[in-house]
PAZAPA-4460 file (N, C-alpha, C; in steps of 0.05 Angstrom, whole numbers, plus 32768, in hexadecimal, padded with zeros to 4 digits):
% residues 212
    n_x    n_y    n_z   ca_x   ca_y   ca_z    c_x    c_y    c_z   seq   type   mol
   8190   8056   8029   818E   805F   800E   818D   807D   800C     1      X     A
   817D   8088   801C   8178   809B   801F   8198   80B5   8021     2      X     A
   81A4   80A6   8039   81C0   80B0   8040   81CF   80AF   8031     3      X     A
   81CE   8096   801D   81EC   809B   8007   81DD   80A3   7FE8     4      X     A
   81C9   80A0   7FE1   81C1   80A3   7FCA   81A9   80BA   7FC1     5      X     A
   81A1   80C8   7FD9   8184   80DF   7FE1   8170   80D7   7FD4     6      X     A
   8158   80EE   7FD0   813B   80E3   7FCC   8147   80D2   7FB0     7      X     A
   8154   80D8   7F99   815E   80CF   7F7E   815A   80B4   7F84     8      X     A
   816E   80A4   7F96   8172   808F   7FA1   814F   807F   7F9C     9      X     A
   813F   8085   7FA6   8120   806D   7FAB   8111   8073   7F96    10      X     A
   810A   8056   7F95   80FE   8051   7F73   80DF   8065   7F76    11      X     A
   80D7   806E   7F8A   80B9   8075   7F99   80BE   8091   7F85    12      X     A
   80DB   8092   7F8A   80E1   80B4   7F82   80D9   80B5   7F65    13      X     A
   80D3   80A5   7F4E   80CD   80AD   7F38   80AE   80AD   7F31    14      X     A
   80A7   80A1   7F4A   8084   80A8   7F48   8076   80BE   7F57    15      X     A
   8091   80C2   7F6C   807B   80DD   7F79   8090   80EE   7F83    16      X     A
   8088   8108   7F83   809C   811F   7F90   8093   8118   7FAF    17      X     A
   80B0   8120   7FC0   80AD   811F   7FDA   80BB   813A   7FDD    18      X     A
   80AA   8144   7FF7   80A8   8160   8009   80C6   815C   8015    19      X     A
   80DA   8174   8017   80F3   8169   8023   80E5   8162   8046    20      X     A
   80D0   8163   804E   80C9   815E   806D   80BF   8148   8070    21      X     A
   80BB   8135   805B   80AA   8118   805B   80C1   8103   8065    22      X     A
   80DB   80FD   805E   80ED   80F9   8073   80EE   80F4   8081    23      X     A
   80F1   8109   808F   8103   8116   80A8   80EC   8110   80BA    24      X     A
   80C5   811A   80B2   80B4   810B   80B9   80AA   80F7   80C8    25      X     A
   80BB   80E7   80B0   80B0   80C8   80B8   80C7   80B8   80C6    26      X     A
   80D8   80C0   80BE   80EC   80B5   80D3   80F9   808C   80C5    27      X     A
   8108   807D   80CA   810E   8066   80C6   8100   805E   80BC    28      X     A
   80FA   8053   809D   80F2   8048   808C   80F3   8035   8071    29      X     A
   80E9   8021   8068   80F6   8010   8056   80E0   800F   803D    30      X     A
   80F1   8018   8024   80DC   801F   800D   80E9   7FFD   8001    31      X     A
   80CE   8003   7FF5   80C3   7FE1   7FE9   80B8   7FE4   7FD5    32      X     A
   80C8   7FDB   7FBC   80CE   7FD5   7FA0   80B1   7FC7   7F9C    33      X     A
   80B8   7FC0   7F80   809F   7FBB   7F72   809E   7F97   7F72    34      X     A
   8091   7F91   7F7F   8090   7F71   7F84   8083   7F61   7F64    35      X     A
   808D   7F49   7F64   8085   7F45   7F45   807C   7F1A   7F49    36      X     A
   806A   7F0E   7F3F   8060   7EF4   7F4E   8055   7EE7   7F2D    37      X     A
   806C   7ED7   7F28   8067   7EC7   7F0F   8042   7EC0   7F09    38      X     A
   803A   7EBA   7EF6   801E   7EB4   7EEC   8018   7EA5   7F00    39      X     A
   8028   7E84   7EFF   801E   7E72   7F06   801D   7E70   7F25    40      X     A
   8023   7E87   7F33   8024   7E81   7F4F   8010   7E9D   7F59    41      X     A
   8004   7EAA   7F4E   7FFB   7EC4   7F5B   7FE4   7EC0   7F62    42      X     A
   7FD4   7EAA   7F5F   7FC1   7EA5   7F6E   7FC5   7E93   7F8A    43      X     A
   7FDE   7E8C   7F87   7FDE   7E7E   7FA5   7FEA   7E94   7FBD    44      X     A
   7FEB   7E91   7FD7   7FEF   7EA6   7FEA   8003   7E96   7FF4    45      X     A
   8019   7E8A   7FF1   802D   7E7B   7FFB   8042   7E8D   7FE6    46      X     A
   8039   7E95   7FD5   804F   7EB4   7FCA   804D   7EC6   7FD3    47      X     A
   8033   7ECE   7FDD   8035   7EE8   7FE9   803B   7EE4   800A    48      X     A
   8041   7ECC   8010   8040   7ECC   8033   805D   7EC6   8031    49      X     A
   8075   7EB7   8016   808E   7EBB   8017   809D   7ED2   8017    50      X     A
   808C   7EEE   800C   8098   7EFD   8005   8091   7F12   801D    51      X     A
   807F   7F13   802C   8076   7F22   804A   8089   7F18   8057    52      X     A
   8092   7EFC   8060   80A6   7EF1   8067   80BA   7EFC   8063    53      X     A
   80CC   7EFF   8055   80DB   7F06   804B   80DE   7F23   8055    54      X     A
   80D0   7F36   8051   80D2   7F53   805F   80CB   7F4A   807C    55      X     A
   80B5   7F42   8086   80C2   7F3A   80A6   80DF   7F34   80AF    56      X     A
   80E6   7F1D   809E   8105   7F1D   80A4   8114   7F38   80AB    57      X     A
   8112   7F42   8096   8126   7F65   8096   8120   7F7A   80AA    58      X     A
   810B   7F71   80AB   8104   7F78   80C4   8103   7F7B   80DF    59      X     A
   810B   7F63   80E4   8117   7F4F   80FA   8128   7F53   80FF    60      X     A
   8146   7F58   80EA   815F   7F5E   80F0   8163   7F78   80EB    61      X     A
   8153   7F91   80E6   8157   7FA2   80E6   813F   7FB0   80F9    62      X     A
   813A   7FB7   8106   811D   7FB7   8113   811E   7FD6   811C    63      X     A
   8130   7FEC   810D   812E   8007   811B   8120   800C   8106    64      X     A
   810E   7FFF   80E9   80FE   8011   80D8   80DE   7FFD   80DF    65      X     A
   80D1   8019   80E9   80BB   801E   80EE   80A7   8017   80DA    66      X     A
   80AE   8027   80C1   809A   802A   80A9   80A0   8016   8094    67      X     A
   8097   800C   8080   8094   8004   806A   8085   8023   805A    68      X     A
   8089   8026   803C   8087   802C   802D   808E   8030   800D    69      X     A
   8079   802F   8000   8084   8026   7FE2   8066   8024   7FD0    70      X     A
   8063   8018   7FB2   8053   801C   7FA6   8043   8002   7FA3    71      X     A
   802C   800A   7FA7   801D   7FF8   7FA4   8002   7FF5   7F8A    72      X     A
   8006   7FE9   7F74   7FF7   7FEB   7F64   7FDD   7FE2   7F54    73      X     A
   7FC7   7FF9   7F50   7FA7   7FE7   7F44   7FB0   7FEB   7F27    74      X     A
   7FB1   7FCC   7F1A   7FB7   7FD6   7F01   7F9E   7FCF   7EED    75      X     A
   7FA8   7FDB   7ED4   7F90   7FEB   7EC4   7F82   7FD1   7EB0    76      X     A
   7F88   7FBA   7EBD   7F73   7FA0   7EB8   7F5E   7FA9   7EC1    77      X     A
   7F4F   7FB6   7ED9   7F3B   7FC3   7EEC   7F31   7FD0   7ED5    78      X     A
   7F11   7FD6   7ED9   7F03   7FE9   7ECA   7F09   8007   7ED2    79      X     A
   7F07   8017   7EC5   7F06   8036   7ECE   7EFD   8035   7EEC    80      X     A
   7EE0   8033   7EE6   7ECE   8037   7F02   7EDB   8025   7F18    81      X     A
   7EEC   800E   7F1B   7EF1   7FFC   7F1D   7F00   8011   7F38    82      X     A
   7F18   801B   7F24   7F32   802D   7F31   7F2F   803D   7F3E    83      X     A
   7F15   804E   7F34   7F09   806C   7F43   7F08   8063   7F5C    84      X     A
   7EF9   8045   7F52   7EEC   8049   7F75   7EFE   803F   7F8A    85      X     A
   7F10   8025   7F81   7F2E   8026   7F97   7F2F   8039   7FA1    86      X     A
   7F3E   8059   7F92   7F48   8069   7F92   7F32   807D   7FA6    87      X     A
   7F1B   8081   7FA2   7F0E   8080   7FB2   7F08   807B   7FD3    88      X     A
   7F04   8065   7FCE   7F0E   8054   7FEC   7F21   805D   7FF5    89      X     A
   7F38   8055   7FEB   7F47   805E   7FFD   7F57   8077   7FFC    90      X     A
   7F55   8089   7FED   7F4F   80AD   7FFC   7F46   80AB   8014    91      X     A
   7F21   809D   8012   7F19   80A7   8025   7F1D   8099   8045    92      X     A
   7F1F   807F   8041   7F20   806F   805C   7F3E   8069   805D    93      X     A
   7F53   806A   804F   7F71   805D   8055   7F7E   807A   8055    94      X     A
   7F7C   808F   8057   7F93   809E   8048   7FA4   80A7   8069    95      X     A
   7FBC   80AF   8062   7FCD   80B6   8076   7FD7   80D0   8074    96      X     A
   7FBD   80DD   807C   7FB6   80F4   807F   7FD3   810B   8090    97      X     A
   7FE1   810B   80A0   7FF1   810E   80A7   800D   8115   809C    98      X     A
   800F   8106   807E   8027   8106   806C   8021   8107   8053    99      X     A
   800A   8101   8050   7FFE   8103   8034   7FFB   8129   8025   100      X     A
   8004   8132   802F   8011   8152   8026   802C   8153   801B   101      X     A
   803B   8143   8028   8053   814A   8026   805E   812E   800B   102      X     A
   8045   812B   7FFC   8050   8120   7FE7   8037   811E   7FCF   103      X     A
   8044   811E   7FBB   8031   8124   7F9C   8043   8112   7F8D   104      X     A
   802D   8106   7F80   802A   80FB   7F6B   8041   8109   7F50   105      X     A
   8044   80FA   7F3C   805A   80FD   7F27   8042   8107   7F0D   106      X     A
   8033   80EC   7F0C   8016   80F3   7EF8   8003   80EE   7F0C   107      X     A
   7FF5   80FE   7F09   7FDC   80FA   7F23   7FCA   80EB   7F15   108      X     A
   7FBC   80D6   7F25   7FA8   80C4   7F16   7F88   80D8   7F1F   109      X     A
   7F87   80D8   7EFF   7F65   80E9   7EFA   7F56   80D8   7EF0   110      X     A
   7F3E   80E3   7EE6   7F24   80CD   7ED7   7F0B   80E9   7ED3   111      X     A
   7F03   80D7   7EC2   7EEC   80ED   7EB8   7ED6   80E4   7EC1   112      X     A
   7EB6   80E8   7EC0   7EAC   80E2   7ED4   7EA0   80C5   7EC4   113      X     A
   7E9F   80A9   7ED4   7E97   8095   7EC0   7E7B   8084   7ED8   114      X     A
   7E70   807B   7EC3   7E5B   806D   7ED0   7E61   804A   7EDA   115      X     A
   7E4C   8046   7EF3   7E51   8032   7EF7   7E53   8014   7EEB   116      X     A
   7E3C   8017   7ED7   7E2F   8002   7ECB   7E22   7FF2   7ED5   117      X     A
   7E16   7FDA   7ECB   7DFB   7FCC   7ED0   7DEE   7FDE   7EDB   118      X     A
   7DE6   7FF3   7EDA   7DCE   8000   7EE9   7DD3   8004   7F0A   119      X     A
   7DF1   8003   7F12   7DEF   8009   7F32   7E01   801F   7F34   120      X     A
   7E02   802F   7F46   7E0B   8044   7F53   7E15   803F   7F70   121      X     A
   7E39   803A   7F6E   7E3C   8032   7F81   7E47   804A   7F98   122      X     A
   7E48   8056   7F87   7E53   8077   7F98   7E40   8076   7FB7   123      X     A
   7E58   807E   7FC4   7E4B   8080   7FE1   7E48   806A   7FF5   124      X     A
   7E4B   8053   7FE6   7E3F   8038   7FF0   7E5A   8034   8003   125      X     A
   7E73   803D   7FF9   7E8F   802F   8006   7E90   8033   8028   126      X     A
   7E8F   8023   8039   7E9C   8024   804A   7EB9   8026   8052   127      X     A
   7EC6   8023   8063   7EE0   8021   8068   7EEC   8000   806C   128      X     A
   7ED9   7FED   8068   7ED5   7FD5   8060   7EE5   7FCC   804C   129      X     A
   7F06   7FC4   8044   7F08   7FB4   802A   7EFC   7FA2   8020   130      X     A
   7EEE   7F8E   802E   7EDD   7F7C   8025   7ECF   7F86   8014   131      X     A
   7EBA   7F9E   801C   7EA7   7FA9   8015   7EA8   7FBB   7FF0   132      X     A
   7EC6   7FBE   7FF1   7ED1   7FC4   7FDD   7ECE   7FAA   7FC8   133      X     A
   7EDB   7F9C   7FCC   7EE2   7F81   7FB9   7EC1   7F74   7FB1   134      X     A
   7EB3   7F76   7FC5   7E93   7F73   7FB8   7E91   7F7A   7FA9   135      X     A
   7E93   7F9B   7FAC   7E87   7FAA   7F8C   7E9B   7FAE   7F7E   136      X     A
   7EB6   7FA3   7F83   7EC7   7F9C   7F65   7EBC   7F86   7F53   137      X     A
   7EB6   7F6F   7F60   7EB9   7F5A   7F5B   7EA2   7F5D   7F4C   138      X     A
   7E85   7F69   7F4F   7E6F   7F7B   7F47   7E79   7F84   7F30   139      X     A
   7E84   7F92   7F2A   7E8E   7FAC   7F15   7EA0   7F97   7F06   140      X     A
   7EAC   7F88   7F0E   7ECB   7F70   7EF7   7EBC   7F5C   7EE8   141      X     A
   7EBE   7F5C   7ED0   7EB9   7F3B   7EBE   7EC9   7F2A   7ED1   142      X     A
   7EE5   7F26   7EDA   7EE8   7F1A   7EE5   7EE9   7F13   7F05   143      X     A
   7ED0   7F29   7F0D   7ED1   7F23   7F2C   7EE7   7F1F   7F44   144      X     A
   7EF8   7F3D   7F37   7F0F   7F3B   7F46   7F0C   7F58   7F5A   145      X     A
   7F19   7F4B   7F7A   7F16   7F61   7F8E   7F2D   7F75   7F91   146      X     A
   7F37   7F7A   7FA4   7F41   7F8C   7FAE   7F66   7F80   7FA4   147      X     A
   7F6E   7F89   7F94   7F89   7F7E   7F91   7F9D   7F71   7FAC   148      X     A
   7FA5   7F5A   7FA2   7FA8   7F45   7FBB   7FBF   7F52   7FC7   149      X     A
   7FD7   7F5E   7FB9   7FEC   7F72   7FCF   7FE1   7F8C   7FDE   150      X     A
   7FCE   7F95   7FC6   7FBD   7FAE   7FE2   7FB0   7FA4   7FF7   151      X     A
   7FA6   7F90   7FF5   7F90   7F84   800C   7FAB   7F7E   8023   152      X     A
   7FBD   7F6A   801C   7FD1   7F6E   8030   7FD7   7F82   8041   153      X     A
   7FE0   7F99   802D   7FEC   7FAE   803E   7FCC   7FBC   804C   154      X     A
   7FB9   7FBF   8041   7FA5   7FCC   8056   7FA3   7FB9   8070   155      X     A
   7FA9   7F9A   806B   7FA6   7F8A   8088   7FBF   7F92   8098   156      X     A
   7FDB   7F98   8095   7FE6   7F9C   809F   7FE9   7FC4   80B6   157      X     A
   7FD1   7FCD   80A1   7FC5   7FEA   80A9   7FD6   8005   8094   158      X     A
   7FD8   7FF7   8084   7FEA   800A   806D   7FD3   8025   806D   159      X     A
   7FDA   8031   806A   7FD3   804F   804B   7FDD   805E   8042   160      X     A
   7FC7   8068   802F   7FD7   807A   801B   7FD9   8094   8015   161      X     A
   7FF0   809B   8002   7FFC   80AF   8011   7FF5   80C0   7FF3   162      X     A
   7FEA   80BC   7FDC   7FEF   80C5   7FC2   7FE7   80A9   7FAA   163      X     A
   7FE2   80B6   7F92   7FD9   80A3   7F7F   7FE4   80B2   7F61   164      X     A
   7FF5   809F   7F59   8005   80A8   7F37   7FFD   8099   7F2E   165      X     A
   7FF1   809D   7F0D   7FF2   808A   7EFA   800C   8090   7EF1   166      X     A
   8015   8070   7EE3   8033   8065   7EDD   8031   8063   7EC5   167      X     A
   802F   806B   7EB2   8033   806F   7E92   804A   805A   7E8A   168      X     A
   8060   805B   7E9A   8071   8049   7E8E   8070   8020   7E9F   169      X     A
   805D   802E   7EA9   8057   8008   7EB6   8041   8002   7EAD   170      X     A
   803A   8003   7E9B   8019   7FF8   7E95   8009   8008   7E9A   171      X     A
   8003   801D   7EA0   7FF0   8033   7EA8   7FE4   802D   7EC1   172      X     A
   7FF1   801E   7ED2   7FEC   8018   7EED   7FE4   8031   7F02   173      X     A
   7FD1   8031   7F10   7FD2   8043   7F2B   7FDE   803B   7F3B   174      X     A
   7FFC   804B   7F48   8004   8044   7F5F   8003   8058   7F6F   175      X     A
   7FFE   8045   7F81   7FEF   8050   7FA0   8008   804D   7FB8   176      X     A
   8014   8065   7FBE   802B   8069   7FD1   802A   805E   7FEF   177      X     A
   8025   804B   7FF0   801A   803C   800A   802D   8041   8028   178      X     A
   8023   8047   8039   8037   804A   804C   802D   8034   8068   179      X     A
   8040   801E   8076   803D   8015   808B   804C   801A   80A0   180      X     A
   803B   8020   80BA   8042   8022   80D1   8042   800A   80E4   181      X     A
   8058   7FFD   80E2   8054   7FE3   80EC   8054   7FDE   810B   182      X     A
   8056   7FFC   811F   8051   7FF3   8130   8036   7FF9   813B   183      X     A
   8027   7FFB   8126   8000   8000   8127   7FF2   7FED   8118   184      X     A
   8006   7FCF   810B   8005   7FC3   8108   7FF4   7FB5   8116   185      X     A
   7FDC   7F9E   8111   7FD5   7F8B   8127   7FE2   7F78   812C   186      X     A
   7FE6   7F6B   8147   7FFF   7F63   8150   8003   7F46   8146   187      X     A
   7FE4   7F38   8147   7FEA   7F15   8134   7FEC   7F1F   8124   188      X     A
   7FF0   7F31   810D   7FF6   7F34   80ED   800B   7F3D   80F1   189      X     A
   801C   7F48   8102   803C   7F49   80FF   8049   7F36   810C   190      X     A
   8040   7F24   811E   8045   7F0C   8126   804A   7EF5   810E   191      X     A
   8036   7EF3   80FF   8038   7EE9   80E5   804D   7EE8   80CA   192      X     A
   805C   7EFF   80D2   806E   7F03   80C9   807F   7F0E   80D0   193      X     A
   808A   7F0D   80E4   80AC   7F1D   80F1   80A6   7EFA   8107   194      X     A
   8090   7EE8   810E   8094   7EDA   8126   8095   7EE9   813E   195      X     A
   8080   7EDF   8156   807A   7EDF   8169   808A   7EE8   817E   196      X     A
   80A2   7ED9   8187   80BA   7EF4   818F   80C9   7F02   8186   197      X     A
   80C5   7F08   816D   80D8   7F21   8160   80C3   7F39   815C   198      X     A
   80A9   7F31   8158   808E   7F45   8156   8091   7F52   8177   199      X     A
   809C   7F42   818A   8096   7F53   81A1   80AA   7F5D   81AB   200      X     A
   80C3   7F54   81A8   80DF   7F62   8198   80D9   7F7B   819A   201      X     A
   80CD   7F7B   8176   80D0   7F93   8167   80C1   7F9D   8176   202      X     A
   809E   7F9F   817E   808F   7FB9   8190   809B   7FBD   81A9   203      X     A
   80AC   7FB1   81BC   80B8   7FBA   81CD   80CA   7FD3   81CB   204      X     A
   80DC   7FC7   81B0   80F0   7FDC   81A7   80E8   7FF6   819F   205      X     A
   80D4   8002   8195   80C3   8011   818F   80B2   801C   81AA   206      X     A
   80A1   8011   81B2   8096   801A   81CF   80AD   8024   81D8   207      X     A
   80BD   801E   81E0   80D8   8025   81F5   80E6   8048   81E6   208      X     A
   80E9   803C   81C6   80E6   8056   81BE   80D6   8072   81BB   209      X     A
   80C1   8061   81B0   80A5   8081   81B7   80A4   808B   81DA   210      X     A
   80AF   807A   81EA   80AC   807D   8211   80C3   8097   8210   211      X     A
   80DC   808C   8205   80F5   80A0   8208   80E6   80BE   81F8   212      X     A
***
């Protein structure tokens, strides 16, 4: 995409400016659109394990891209405090410190300062734990909802992030520029989805590369 169409070309490009060195950087990579999971199926994980599938596949037959990246979004169903503190989290325990310069946000997601409610103060409490997150979502939500079920994926697969836009024209969504390194991947969770000899396939192909 990149080669016939430039930064213009990726949909990433209308949420965040990229450094002309973020690239060249990161080297072989596959940006990933905005995934979308009818009402009646988004509580089951046989949509979200068709559609991991599915990018394993491409994977499989293409196996010289290293990275995944693309947007990943908390949307503004979440309370204020709700978002902070995602956003929060993972600044502080996910971010990919390394590349996260070489790219900014379109609208940068701000907040004014808001309280926790019921009387707790969760500031400080976060570990690097997502579990530990989704407690005190689920804490803070009328509806006792955790860590958004496509972020929790990509943090199991070892995603982070690279930048945070609010999307004015999607719902006022925070999207969170998620970046995976799939060969820091853990190896049963890419086994899980690329299968058992193509997972060792692919880290061979890669070892053999980072060796040269």
């Amino acid at each position: 995409m990149l080669a016939s169409h430039g930064i213009r070309g990726l949909y990433t490009n209308t949420l965040f400016k990229y450094h002309p060195a973020f690239f060249p950087r990161l080297g072989p990579a596959v940006e990933l659109g905005r995934s979308f999971v009818s009402i009646d199926h988004q509580k089951s994980y046989s949509a979200l394990l068709s559609l991991w599938k599915g990018i394993g596949r491409f994977i499989s037959l293409h196996p010289k891209y290293r990275y995944l990246f693309g947007p990943v979004s908390i949307s503004n169903t979440y309370l204020p405090a709700s978002r902070r503190l995602l956003v929060e989290f993972l600044n502080s325990h996910r971010r990919a410190h390394d590349l996260a310069s070489l790219v900014t946000p379109r609208t940068p997601f701000g907040w004014t300062w808001v309280t926790w409610g019921r009387g707790n103060d969760y500031s400080g409490l976060v570990t690097g734990d997502p579990e530990e997150v989704s407690a005190i979502l689920a804490d803070l939500e009328g509806d006792q909802k955790g860590v958004p079920v496509l972020l929790r994926q990509y943090l199991k697969l070892g995603g982070e992030l690279l930048a945070f836009n609010l999307d004015r024209k999607f719902a006022n969504v925070v999207d969170g520029l998620i970046l995976v390194d799939l060969i820091r991947t853990e190896p049963r969770t890419l086994e899980r989805y690329l299968g058992k000899h193509e997972a060792a396939r692919y880290r061979a192909l890669h070892n053999r590369d980072q060796a040269a």
